[in-house]
DRENDO-1510 file (C-alpha; in Angstrom, 1 decimal, always signed):
<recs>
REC; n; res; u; v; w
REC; 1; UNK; +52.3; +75.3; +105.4 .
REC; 2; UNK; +53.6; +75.8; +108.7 .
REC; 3; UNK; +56.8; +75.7; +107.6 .
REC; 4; UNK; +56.5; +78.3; +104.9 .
REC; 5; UNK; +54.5; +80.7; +107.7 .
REC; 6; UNK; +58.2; +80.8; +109.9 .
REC; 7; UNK; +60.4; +81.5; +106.3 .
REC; 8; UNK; +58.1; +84.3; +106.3 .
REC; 9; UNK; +58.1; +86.1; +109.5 .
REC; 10; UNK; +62.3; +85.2; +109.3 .
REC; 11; UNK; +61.7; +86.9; +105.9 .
REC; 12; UNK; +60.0; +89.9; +107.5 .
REC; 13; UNK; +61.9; +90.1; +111.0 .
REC; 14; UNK; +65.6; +90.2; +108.8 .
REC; 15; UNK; +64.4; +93.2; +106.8 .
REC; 16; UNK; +62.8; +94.9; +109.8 .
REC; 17; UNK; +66.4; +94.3; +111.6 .
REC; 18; UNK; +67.9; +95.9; +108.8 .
REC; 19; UNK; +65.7; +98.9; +108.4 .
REC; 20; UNK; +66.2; +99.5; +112.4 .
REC; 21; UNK; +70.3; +99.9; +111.6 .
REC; 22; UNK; +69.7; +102.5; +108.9 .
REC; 23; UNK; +66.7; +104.8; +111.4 .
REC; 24; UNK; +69.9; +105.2; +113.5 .
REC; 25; UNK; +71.1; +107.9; +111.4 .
REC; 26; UNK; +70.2; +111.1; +113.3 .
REC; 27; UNK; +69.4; +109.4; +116.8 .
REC; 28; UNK; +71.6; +109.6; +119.9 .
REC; 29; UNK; +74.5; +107.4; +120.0 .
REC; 30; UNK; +74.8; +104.8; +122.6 .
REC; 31; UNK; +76.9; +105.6; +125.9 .
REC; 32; UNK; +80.3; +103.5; +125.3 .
REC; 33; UNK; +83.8; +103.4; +126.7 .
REC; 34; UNK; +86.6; +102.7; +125.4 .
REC; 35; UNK; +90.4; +102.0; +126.1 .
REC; 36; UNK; +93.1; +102.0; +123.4 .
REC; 37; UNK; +96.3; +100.2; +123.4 .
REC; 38; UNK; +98.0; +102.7; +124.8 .
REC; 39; UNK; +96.1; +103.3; +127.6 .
REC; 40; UNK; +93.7; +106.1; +126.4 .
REC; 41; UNK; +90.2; +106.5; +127.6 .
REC; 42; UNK; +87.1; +107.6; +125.7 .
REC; 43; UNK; +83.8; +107.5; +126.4 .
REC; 44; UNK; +80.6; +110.2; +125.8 .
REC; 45; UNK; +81.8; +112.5; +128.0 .
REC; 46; UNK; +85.1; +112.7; +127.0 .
REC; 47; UNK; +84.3; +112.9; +123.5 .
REC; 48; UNK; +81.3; +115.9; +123.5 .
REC; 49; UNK; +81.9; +118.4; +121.2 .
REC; 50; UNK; +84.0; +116.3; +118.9 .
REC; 51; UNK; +83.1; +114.3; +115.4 .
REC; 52; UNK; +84.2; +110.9; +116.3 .
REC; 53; UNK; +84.5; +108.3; +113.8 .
REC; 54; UNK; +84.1; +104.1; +114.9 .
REC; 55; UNK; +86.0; +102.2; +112.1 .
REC; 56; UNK; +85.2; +98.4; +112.9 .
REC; 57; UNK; +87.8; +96.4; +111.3 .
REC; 58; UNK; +89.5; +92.9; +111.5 .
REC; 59; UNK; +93.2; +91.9; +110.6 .
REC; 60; UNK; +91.9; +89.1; +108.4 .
REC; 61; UNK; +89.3; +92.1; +106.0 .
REC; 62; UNK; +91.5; +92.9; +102.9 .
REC; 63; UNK; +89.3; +95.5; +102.5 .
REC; 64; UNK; +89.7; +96.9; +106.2 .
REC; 65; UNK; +93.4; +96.9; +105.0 .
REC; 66; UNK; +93.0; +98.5; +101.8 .
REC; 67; UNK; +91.1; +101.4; +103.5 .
REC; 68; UNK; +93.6; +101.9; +106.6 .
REC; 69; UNK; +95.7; +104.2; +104.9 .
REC; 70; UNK; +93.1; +106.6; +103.8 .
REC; 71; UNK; +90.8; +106.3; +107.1 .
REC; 72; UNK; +94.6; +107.9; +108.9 .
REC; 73; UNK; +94.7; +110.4; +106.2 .
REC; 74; UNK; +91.4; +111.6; +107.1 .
REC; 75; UNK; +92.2; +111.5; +111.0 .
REC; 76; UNK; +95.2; +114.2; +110.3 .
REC; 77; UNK; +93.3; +116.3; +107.9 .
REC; 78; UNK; +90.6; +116.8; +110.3 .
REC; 79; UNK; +92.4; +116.3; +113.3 .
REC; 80; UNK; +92.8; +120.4; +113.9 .
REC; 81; UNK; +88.7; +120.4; +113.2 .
REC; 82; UNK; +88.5; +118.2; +116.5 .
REC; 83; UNK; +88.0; +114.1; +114.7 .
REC; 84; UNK; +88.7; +111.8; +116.8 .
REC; 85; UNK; +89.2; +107.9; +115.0 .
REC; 86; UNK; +89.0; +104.6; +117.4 .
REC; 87; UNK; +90.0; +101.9; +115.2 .
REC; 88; UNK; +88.0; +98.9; +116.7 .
REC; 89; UNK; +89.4; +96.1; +115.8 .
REC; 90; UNK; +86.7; +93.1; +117.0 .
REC; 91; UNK; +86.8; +89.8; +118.4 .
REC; 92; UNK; +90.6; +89.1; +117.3 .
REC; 93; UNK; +93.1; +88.1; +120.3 .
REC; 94; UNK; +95.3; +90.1; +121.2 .
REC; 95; UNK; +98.5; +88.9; +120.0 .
REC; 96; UNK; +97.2; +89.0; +116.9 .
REC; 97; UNK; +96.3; +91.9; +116.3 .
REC; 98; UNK; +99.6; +93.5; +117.8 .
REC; 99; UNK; +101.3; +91.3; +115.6 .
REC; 100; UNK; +99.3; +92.6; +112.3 .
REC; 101; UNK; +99.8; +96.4; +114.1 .
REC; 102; UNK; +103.5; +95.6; +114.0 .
REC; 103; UNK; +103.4; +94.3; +110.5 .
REC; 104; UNK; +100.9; +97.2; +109.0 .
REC; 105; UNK; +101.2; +100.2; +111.3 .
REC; 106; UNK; +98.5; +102.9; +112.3 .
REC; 107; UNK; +98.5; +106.1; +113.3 .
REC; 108; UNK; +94.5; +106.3; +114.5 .
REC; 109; UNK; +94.2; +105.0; +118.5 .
REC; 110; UNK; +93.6; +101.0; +118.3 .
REC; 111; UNK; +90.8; +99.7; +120.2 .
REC; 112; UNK; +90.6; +95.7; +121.3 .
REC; 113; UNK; +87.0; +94.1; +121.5 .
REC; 114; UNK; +88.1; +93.3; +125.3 .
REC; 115; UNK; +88.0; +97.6; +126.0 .
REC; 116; UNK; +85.2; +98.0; +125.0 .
REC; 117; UNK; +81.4; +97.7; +124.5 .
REC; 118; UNK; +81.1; +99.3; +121.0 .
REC; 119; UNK; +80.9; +96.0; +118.2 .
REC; 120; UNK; +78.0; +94.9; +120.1 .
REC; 121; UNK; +76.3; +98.2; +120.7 .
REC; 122; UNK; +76.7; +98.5; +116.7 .
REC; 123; UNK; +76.5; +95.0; +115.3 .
REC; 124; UNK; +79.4; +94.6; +114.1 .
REC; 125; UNK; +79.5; +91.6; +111.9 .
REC; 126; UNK; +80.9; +92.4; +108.5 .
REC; 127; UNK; +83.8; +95.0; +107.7 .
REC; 128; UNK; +84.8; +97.5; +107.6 .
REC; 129; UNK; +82.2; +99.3; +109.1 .
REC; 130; UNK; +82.1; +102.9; +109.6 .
REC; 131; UNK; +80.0; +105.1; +112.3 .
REC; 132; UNK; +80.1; +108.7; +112.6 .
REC; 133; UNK; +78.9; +110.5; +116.0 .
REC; 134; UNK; +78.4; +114.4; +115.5 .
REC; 135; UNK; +79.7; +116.8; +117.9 .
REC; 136; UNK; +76.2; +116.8; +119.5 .
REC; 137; UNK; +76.2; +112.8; +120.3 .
REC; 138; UNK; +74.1; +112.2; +117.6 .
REC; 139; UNK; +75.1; +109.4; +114.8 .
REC; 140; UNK; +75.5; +111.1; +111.9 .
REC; 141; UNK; +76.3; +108.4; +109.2 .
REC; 142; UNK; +76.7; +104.7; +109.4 .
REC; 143; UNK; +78.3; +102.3; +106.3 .
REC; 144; UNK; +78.5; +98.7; +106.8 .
REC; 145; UNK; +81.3; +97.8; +104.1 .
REC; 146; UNK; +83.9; +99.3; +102.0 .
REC; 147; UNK; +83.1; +102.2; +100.0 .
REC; 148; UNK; +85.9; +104.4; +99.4 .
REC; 149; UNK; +86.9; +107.8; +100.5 .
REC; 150; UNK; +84.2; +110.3; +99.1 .
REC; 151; UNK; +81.3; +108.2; +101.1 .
REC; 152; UNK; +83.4; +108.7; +104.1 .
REC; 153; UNK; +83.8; +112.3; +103.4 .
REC; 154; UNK; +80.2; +112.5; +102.9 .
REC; 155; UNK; +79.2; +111.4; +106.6 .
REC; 156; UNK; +82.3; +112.8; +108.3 .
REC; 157; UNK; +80.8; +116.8; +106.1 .
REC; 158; UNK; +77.4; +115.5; +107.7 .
REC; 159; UNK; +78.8; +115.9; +110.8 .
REC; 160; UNK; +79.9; +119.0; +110.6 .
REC; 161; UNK; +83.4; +118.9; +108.9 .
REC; 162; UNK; +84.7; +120.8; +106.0 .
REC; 163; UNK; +87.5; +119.8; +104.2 .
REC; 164; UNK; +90.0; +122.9; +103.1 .
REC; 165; UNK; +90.2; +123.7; +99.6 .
REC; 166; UNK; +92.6; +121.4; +97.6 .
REC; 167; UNK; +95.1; +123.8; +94.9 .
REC; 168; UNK; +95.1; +121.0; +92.9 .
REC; 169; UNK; +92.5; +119.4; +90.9 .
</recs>
């Protein structure tokens, strides 16, 4: 019986884990810093007043790599509405992931999980995942998975961007 008592509280404490990540929505983000491979600093400060989008990714997710393309799409079409992408690639050495950046290139800053606090600060475990922060520090839209490009539109309009109308249907 005893044993049946812990698979229930496991039970109850994963779905209460998982109900915490999705009350996020709408709540200040957590203070992070951030360094790209190219030497560029971020952090809450320098990133106020600007829709920022975290895309947590890994150069072994087919799926992180199937989405790339579109996620640096978004970046220029919004870029003039004041996006900023970090690409966060997490707990991957180095090498690696400059090998697989040399391989399949990006043109969204690249973030290593050594410059920076953010996969922990957003539990990132599976990929992609995707957090948007609204101009006013506030996360705006989290997915955990890939989804496509309308559910990323859907967050990044959340936050406050519009995207100009198409001429073609």
């Amino acid at each position: 019986m005893e044993r049946r008592a812990i698979l229930v509280l496991v039970a109850l404490l994963a779905v209460t884990c998982s109900a915490l990540a999705v009350d996020e929505v709408g709540q200040a983000a957590p203070r992070f810093r951030a360094k790209t491979t190219t030497g560029e600093q971020f952090n809450n400060a320098s990133t106020k007043g600007k829709v920022v989008l975290f895309e947590f990714w890994t150069t072994w997710c087919k799926y992180c790599e199937e989405e790339s393309a579109m996620v640096d799409d978004l970046a220029k079409e919004f870029a003039g509405q004041g996006l900023i992408v970090l690409a966060v690639d997490v707990l991957e050495p180095d090498q690696r992931v400059k090998k697989y950046l040399a391989e399949h290139p990006r043109s969204v800053p690249i973030v290593l999980t050594k410059d920076t606090n953010l996969a922990a600060m957003y539990n990132a475990q599976v990929y992609p995942i995707y957090v948007v922060v609204d101009r006013q520090g506030n996360i705006a839209g989290e997915q955990r998975g890939a989804r496509g490009e309308m559910a990323l539109r859907r967050m990044l309009k959340r936050a406050g961007l519009e995207a100009k109308e198409e001429s073609e249907e």
